[in-house]
TORMI-176915 format. One record per atom (N, C-alpha, C): x, y, z; residue number from 1. Coordinates in Angstrom, 3 decimals, padded with zeros to 6 digits. Atoms other than C-alpha are relative to their C-alpha. Example, Ala and Ser with C-alpha at 12.3 -4.5 7.8 and 13.67 -1.06 7.14 Angstrom:
+----------+----------+----------+------+
:       xx :       yy :       zz : resi :
+----------+----------+----------+------+
:  000.890 : -001.190 :  000.000 :    1 :
:  012.300 : -004.500 :  007.800 :    1 :
:  000.900 :  001.200 :  000.000 :    1 :
: -000.820 : -001.190 : -000.060 :    2 :
:  013.670 : -001.060 :  007.140 :    2 :
: -000.770 :  001.090 :  000.730 :    2 :
+----------+----------+----------+------+
//
This chain:
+----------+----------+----------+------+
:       xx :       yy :       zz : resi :
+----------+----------+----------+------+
:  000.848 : -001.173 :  000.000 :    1 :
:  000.000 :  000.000 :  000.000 :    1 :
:  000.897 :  001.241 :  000.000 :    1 :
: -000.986 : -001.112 : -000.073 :    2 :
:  001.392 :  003.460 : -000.906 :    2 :
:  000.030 :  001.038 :  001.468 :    2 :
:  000.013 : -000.890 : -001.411 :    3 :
:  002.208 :  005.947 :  002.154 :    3 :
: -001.205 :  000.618 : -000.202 :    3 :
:  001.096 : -000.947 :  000.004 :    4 :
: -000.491 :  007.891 :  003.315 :    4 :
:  000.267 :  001.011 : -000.226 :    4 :
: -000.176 : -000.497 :  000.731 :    5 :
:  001.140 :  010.381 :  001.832 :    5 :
: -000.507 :  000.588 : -001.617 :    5 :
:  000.040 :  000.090 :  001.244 :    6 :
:  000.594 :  009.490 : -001.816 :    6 :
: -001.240 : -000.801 : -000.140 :    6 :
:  001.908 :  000.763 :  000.686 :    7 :
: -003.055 :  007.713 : -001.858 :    7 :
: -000.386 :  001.284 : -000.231 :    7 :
:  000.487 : -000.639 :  000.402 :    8 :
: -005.059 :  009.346 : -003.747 :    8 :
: -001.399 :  000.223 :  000.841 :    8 :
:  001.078 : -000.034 : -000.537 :    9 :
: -007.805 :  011.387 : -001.716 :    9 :
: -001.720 : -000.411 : -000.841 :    9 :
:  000.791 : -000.202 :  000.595 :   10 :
: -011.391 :  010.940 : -002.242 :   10 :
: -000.760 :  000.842 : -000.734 :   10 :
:  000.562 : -000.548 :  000.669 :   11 :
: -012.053 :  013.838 : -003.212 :   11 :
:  000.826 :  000.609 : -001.342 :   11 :
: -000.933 :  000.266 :  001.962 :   12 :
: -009.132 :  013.797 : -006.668 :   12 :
: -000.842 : -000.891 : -000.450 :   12 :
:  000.181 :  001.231 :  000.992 :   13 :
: -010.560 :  010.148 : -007.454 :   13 :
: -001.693 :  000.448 : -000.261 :   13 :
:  001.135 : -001.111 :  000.220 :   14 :
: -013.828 :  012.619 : -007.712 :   14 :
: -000.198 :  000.773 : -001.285 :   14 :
: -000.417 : -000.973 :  000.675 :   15 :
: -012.455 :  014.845 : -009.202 :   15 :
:  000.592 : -000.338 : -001.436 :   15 :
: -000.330 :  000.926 :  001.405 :   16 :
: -010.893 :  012.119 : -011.944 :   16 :
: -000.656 : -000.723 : -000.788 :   16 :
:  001.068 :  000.455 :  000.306 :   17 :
: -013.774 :  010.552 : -012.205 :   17 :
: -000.977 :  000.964 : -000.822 :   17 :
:  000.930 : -001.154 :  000.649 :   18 :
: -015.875 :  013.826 : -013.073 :   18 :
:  000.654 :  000.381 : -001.261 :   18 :
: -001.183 : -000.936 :  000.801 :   19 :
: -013.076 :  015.242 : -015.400 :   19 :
: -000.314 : -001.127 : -001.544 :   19 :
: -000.492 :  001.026 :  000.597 :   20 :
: -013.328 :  011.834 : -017.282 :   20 :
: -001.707 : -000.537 : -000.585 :   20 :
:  001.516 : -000.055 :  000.150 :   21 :
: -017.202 :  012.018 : -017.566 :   21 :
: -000.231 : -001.436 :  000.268 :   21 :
:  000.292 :  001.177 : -000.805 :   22 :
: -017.282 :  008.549 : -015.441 :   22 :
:  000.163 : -000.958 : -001.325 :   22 :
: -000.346 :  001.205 :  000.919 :   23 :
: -015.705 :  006.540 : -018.392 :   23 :
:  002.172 :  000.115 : -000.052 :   23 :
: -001.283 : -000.200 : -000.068 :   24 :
: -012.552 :  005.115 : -018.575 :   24 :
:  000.647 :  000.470 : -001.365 :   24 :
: -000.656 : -000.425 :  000.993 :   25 :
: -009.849 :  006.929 : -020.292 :   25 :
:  000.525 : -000.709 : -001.192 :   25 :
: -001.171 :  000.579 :  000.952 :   26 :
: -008.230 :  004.144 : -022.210 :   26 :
: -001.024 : -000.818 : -000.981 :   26 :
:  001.064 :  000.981 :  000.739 :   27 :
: -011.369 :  002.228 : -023.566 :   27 :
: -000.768 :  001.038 : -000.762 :   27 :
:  001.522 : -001.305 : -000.083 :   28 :
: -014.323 :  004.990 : -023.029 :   28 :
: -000.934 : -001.052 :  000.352 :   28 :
:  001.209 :  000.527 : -000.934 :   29 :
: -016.495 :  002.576 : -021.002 :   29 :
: -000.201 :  000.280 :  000.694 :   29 :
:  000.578 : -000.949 : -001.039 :   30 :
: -018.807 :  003.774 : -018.870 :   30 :
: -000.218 : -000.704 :  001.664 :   30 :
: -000.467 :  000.741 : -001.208 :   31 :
: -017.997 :  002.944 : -015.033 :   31 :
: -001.886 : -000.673 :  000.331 :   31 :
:  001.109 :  000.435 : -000.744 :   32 :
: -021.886 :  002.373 : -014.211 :   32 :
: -000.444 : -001.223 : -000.567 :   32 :
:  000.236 :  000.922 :  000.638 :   33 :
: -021.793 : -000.530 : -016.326 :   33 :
:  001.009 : -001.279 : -000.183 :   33 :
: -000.960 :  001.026 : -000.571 :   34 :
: -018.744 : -002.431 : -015.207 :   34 :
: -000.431 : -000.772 :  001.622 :   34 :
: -000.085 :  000.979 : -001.005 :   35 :
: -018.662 : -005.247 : -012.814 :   35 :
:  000.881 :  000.395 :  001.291 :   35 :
: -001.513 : -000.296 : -001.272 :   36 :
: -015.549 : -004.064 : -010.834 :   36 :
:  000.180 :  001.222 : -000.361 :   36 :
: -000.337 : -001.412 : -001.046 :   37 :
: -014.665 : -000.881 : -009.397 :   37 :
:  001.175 :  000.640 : -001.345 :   37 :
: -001.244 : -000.442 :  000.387 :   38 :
: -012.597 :  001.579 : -011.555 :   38 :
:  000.697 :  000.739 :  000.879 :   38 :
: -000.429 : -000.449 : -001.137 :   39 :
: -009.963 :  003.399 : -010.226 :   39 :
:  001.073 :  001.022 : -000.724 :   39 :
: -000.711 : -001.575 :  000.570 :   40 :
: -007.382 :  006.570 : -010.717 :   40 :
:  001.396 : -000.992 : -000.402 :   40 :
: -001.495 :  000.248 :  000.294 :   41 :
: -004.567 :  005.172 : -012.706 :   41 :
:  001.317 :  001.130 : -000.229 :   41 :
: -001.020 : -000.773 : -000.038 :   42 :
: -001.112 :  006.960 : -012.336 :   42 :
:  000.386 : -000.159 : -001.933 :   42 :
: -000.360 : -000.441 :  001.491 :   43 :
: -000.531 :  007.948 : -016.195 :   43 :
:  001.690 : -000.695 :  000.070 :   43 :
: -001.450 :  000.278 : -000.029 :   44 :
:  003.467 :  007.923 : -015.452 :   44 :
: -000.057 : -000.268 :  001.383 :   44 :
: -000.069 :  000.583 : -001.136 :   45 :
:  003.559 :  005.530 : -012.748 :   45 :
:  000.843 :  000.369 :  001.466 :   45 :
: -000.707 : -000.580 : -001.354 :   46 :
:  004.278 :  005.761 : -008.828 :   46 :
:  001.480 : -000.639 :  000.172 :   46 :
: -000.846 :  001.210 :  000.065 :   47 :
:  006.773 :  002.787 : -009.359 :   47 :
:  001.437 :  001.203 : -000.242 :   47 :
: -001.122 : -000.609 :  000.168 :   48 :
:  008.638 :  005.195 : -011.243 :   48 :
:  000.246 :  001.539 :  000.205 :   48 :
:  000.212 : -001.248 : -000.758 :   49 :
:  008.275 :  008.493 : -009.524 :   49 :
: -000.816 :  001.053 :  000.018 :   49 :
:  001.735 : -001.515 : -000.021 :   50 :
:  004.881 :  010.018 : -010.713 :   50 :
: -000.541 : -000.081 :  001.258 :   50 :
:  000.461 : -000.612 : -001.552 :   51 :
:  002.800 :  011.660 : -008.235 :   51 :
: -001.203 : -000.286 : -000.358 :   51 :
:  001.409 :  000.194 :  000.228 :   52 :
: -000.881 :  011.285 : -007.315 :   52 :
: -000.287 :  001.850 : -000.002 :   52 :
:  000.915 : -001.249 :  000.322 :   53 :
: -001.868 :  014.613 : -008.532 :   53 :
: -000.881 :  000.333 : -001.670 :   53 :
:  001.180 : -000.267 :  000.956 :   54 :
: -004.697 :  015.499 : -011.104 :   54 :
:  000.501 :  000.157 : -001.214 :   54 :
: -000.527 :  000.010 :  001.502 :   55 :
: -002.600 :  016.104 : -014.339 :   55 :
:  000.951 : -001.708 : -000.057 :   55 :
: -000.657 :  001.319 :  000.194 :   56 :
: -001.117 :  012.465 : -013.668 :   56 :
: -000.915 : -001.461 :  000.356 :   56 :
:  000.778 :  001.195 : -000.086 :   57 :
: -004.024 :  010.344 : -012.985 :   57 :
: -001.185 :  000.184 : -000.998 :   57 :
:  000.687 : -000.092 :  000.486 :   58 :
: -006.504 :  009.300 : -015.155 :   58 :
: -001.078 : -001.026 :  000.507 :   58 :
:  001.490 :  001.087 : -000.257 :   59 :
: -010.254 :  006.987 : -014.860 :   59 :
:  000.880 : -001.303 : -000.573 :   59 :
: -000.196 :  001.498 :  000.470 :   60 :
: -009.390 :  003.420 : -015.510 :   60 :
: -000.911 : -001.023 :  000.734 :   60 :
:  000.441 :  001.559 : -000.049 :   61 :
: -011.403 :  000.287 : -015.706 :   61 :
:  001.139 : -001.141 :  000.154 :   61 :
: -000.835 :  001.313 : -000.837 :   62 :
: -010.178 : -002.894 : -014.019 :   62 :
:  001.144 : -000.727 : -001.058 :   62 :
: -000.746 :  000.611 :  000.995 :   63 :
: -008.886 : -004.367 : -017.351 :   63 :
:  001.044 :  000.776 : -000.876 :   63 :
: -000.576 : -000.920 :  000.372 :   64 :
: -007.436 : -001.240 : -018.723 :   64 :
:  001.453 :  000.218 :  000.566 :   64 :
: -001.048 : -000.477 : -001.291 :   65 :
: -005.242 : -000.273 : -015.577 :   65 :
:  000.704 : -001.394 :  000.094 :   65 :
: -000.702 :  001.042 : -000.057 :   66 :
: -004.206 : -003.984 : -015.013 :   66 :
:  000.751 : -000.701 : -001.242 :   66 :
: -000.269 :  000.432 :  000.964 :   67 :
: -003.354 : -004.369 : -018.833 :   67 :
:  001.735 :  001.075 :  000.111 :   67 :
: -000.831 : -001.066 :  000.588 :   68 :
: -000.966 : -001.234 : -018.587 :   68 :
:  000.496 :  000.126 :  001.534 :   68 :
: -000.552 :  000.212 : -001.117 :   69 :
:  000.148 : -001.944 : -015.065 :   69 :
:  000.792 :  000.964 :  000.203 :   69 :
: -001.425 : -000.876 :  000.438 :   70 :
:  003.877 : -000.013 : -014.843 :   70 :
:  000.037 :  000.388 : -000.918 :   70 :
: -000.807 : -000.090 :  000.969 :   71 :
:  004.698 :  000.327 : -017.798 :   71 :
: -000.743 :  001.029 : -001.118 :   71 :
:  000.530 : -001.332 :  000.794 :   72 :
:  004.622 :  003.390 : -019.872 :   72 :
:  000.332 : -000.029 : -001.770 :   72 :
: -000.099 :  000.375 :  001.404 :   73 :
:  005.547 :  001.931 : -023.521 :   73 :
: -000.247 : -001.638 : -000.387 :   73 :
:  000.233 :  001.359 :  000.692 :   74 :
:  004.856 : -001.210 : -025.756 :   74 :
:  000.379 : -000.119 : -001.403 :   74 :
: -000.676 :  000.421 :  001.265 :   75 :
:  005.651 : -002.847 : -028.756 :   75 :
: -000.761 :  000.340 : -001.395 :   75 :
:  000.975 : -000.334 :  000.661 :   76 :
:  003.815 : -001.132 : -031.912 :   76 :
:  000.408 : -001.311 : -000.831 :   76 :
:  000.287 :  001.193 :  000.861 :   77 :
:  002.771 : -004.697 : -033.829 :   77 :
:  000.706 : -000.088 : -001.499 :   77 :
: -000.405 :  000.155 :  001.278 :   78 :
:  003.775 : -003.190 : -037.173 :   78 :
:  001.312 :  000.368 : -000.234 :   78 :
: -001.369 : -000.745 :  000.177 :   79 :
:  006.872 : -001.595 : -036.889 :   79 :
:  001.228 : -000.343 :  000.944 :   79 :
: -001.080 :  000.903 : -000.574 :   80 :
:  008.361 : -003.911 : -033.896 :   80 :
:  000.631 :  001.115 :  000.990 :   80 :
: -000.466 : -001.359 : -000.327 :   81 :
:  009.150 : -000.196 : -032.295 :   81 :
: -000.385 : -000.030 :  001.482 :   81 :
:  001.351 : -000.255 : -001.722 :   82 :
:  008.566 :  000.769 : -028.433 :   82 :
: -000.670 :  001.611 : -000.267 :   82 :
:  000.671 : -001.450 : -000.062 :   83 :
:  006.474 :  003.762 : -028.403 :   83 :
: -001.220 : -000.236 :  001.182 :   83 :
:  000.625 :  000.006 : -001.618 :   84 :
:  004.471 :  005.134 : -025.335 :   84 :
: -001.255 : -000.158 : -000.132 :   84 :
:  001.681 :  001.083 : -000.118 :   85 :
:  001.034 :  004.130 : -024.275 :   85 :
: -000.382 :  001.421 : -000.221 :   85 :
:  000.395 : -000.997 : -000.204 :   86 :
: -001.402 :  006.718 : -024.729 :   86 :
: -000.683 :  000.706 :  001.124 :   86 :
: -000.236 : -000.786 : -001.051 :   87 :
: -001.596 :  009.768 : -022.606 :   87 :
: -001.335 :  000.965 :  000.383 :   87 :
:  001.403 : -000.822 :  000.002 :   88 :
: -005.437 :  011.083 : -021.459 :   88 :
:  000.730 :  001.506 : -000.261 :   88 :
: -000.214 : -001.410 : -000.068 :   89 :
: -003.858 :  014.271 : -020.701 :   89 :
:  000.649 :  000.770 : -001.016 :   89 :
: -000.613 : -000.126 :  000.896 :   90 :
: -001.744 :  015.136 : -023.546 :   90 :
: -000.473 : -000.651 : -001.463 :   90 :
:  000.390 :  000.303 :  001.145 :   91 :
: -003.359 :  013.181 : -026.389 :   91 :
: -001.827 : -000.115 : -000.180 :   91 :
:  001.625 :  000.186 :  000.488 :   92 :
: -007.065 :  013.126 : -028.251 :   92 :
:  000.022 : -001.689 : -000.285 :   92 :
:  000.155 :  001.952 :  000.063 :   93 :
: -008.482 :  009.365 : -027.777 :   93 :
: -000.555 : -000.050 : -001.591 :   93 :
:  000.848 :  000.177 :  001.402 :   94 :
: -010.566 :  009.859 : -031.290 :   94 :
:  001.444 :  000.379 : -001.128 :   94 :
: -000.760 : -000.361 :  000.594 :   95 :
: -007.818 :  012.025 : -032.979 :   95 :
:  001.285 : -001.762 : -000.337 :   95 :
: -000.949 :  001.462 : -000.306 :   96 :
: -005.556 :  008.372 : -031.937 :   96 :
: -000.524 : -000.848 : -001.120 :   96 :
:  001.272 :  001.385 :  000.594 :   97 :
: -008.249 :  005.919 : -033.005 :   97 :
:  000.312 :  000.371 : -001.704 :   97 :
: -000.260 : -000.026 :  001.251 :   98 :
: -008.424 :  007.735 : -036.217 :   98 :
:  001.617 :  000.025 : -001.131 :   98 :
: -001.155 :  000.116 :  000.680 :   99 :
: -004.636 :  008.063 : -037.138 :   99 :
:  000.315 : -001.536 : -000.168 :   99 :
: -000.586 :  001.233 :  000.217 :  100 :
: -004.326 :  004.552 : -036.208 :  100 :
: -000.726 : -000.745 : -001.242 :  100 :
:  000.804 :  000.801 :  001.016 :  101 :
: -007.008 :  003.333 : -038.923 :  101 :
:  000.380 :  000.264 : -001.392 :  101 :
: -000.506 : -000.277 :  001.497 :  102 :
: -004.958 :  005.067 : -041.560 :  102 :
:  000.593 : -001.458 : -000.969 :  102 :
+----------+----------+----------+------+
//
């Protein structure tokens, strides 16, 4: 468990939740329709010295957050390349979606 320090209060995972219009960032599913609990994922992880504050957490669903655990890059399929996961705060999820369908 992180110090009581660095948990995220209830009223950020509120506040991440609202910001995020109660869907997760990495899918866009809507939390009132999941089985299990979402929760404030650290964008650039605590592991590796992100902070729990509001420009570094985003909404995540159970499968989302546990797919993307640590780790802030992966292997792009076509090009064999690492490049970074995508970033709620810094990137458009549609703008994504659509470059990738090029």
């Amino acid at each position: 468990m992180p110090p009581k320090s660095d948990r995220v209060s209830s009223t950020l995972r509120q506040e991440v939740a609202s910001r995020a219009n109660h869907r997760c960032e990495y899918c866009l599913s809507p939390d009132n329709f999941s089985p299990d609990s979402f929760t404030t994922d650290h964008i650039y992880p605590r592991f590796l010295g992100g902070k729990s504050t509001s420009d570094n957490l985003s909404w995540a669903c159970f499968g989302c957050n546990g797919r993307k655990h640590i780790k802030t890059k992966g292997e792009d399929p076509q090009t064999h390349k690492a490049v970074s996961f995508f970033n709620p705060r810094t990137q458009n999820w549609l703008a994504q979606i659509l470059h990738q369908s090029r």
